[in-house]
Structures are given as C-alpha cells and as structure tokens.
N, C-alpha and C positions, 0 to 999 in steps of 0.2 A: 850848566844851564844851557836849555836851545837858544842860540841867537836867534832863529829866526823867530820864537816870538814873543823876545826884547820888540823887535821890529813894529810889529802889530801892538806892544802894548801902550795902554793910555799914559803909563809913566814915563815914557822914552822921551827925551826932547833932544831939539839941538841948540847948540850954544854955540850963537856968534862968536860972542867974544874969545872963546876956547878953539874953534872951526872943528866940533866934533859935537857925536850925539852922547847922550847920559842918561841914566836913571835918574828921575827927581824925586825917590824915594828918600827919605834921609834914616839912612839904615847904619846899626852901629856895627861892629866887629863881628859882634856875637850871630846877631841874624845874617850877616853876608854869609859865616864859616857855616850856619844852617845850613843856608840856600843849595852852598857848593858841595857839601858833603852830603845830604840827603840822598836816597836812594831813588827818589820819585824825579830827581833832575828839573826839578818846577818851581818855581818863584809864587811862594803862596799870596804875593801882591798881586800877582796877573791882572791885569783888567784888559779885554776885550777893546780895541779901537780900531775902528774899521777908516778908510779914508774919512767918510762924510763925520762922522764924529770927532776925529781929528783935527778937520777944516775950521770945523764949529767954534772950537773951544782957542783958535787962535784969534 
C-alpha cells in the first residue's frame, strides 16, 4: 500500500497515548491480507482529507 496516501486519508490518526499515527479503520485479518496483496496496491477505505477537513473534524 502507498504511505503516502495513508497520509492524506481521513482514516489516519494520531495517538497520544501510543506517540504514533494509525489507521482507525477497524479491519480484521482477512481485509488487511486483501489490501496487501491486491494487485491495484490501494485501500478500498481511501477517503480523501485534505488539511481543512482534517482541521474540522478534530
């Protein structure tokens, strides 16, 4: 999968308590081994967050 855009997506967050960023997708075995092995290399969750919508939703 591209990190860079984990980066830009609206699922990505960060976690104080952890001091790292994560997916808040809550995805089991079977859809991660999708994600990774698929041939199109693309997280069919994407969502689109640009800064200002980002901003917004904290």
């Amino acid at each position: 999968m591209d990190q860079c855009l984990c980066e830009t997506c609206w699922h990505y967050d960060y976690d104080e308590e952890y001091d790292e960023y994560y997916c808040m997708m809550d995805l089991d075995e079977d859809e991660v081994y999708r994600i990774f092995v698929s041939r199109q290399s693309r997280c069919p969750f994407y969502r689109q967050g640009d800064d200002y919508t980002l901003a917004r939703r904290q």
